[in-house]
N, C-alpha and C positions, 0 to 999 in steps of 0.2 A: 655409278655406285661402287665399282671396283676400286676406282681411284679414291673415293673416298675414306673408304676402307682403307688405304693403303696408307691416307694421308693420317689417318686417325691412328695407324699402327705407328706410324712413325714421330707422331708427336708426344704417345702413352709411352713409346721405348727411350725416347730422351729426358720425357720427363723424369721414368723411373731411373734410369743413369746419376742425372743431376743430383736425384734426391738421395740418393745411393751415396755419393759422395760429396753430398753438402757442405759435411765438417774440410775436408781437403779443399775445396775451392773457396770458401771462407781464408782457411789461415795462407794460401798461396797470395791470395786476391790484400788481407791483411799485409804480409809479405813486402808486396809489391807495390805498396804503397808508402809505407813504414819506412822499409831499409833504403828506398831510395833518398832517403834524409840519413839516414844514419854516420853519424860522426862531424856532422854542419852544425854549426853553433845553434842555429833556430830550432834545428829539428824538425818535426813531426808539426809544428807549427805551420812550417809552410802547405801543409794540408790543406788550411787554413788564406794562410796568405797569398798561393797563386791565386785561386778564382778572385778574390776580394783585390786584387789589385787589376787583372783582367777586367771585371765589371766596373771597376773605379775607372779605367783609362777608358773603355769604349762611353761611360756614361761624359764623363770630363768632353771628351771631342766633341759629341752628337749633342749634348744637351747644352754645354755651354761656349763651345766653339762655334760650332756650327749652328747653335739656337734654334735646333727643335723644340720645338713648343706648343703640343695642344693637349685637350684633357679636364676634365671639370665641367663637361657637358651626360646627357643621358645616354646618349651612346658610345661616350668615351671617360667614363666616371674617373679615372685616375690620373694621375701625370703621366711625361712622357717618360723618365724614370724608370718607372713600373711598365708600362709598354715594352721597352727596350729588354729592361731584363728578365723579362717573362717568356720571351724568346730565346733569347743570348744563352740562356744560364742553361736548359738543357740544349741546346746546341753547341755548348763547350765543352758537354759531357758523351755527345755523340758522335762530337769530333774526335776526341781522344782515345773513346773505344774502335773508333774503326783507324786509326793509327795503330793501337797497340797489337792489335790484333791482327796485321800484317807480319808483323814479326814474329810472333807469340808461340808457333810452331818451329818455324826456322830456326829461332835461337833455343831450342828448348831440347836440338838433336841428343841430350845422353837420356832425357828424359822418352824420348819418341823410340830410342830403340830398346826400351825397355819393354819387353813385351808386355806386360803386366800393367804397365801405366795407363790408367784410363787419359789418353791424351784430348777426350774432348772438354774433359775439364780445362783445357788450356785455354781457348775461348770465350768458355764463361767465368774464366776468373780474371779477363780481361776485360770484358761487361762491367761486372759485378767491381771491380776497383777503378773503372771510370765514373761510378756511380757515385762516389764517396763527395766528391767537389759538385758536384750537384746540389746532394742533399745539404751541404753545406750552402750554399749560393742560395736555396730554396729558404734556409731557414731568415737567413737576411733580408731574403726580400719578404717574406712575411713581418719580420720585425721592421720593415721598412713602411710597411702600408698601416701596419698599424699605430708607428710612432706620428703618420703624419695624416693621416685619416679615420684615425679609432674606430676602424672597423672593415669586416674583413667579408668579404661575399658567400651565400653559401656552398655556390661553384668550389671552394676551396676544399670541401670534402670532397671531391673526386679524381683529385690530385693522385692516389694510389690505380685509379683505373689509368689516366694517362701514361703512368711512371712503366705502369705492367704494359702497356703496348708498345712503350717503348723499347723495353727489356727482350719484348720477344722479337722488336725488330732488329733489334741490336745485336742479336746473338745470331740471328739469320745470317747475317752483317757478316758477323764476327767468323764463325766457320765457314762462310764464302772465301772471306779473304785471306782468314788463316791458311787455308789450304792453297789458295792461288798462290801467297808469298812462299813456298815453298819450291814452288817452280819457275817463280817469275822474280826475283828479288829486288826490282826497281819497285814495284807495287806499293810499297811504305813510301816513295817519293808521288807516284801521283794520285795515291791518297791525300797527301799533306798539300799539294797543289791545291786536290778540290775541297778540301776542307778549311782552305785558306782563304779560298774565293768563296767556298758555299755560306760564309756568313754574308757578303754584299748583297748573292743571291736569292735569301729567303726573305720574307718580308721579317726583319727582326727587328731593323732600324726607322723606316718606312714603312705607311700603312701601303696594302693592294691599288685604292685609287692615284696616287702619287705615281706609279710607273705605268710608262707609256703606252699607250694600246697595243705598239707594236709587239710588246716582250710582254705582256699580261700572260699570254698561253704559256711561257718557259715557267712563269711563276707559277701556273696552278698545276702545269705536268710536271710539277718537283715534288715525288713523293714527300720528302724531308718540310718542305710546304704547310704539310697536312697535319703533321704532327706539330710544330710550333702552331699554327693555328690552334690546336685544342691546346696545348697550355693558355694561350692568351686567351682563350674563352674563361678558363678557370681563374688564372691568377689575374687580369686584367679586365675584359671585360663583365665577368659577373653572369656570363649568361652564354647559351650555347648558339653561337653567332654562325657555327660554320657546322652543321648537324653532317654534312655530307663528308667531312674529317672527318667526323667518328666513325663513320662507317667505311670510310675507305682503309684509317689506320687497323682498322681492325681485322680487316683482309690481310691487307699486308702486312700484317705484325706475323700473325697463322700461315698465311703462304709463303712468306721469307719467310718465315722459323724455319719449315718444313723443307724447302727449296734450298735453304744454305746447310740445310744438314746433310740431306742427299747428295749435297757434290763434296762435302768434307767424306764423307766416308766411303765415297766411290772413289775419291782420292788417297786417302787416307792408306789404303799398301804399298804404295809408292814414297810414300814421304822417307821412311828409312832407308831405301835405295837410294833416294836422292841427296840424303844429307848426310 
C-alpha cells in the first residue's frame, strides 16, 4: 500500500510539473523540430519528407523486392503495406525519442545549471517532438487505407489510447536515459545500435508465426513487441488480436513513467557537477 501511495505521488507530482509548463515544452519541442531545417531550401517540409521517404524505402524493399505478400483474407483484411506500416511508423517515432533523449540533458549544460530551469521539461520536449513524424506517417497511412479499401475499421478510434501509452512509455524512456547520457556519454551510440537492429527484431516486417521456434520467446519478451502489436490490432487488423498487449502496455507505460522518473531525479543533483 505504501508503495503505491508512493507511486501515485510521484505520478500526480509530474504530471502537475508537465502541465505547469506545457506552453514551454510545446515551443522548445516546436523549436526543435522547426529550426533544425532552418535556412535549407525545402525547409520545414522535410518534416514531412524524412518519414515519407523512410516508409517509401522500407515499403519498396519488403513489398516489392523481396515480395511480401499476403492480406485480403479474414484474419488478415489489408495488404502487406498496411501491416508493415502500422508497425514501422510508430517504431520510427520511438526510435528517435530514445536517441534524442540521450543527449537532451547533456547538451543542454547552460540550461541545467540554471537553477530555475525546470530541466525535466527537457525529456518531454524530446517525446513530444518525436511525436510530430508520427502523427504525420499516421495521417498517410490512413489516407492509404482509405484510397485503396474505402473503409476504415472501428479499431481506428482507439488510436489516441495507444498513442497515450506510448507517451508514457516514452518519457519513462526518456528520463532514464536523459540522465544516464550525462554520466555515461557513449549511451546515444548504443541506443542507435539497438534502435537500428530493433526494427529487424519486432514483428514489424514479419508476422509472429514466420520466426522460428527457437527465437519466438526473444520476440514476445521484447517489451517494445507489445506495443507495435496493439497498433497493428488498430490500424491493421481491425480487431483486438493481442488483449494480453493491452494490458501489459499498460503496466509498463505507468511503471516506466514512474521508474524513469525516480532515477532522473535521484540523479538529477549531479548533473551540474558533472557537466
Amino acid at each position: 500500500m505504501r508503495l503505491l501511495t508512493r507511486c501515485a505521488s510521484d505520478f500526480s507530482q509530474l504530471i502537475l510539473l508537465l502541465t505547469r509548463h506545457k506552453d514551454l515544452i510545446f515551443e522548445m519541442a516546436r523549436r526543435e523540430v522547426f529550426d533544425r531545417y532552418s535556412g535549407q531550401i525545402l525547409g520545414a517540409s522535410w518534416v514531412i519528407g524524412h518519414p515519407l521517404f523512410l516508409m517509401g524505402l522500407y515499403v519498396f524493399i519488403f513489398a516489392f523486392v523481396f515480395k511480401q505478400n499476403f492480406g485480403g483474407t479474414a484474419d488478415l483484411p489489408f495488404d502487406y503495406t498496411t501491416y508493415l506500416l502500422s508497425g514501422l511508423i510508430p517504431w520510427l517515432s520511438i526510435q528517435e525519442g530514445m536517441v534524442k533523449s540521450c543527449s537532451t540533458v547533456s547538451g543542454s549544460s547552460a540550461l541545467v545549471k540554471q537553477t530555475i530551469f525546470p530541466i525535466e521539461t527537457l525529456p518531454a520536449k524530446s517525446v513530444l517532438s518525436s511525436l510530430i513524424s508520427q502523427l504525420v506517417g499516421f495521417v498517410l497511412l490512413i489516407s492509404y487505407v482509405l484510397l485503396n479499401f474505402n473503409w476504415v475499421p472501428w479499431t481506428y478510434a482507439l488510436l489516441p489510447v495507444a498513442i497515450l501509452m506510448q507517451v508514457g512509455m516514452m518519457l519513462g524512456i526518456a528520463f532514464f536515459l536523459s540522465a544516464i547520457g550525462v554520466f555515461a556519454k557513449d549511451t546515444k551510440d548504443v541506443i542507435q545500435l539497438f534502435a537500428t537492429a530493433g526494427v529487424y527484431l519486432l514483428p514489424i516486417f514479419y508476422l509472429p508465426h514466420m520466426v522460428p521456434a527457437l527465437f519466438k520467446p526473444l520476440l514476445y519478451l521484447n517489451p517494445f513487441s507489445h506495443i507495435i502489436w496493439c497498433y497493428q490490432d488498430i490500424l491493421y487488423f481491425g480487431r483486438i488480436d493481442h488483449p494480453w498487449s493491452w494490458g501489459f502496455n499498460m503496466l509498463f507505460s505507468f511503471s516506466g513513467l514512474i521508474i524513469g522518473y525516480r532515477a532522473f531525479r535521484l540523479m538529477k543533483p549531479s548533473f551540474a557537477n558533472v557537466l
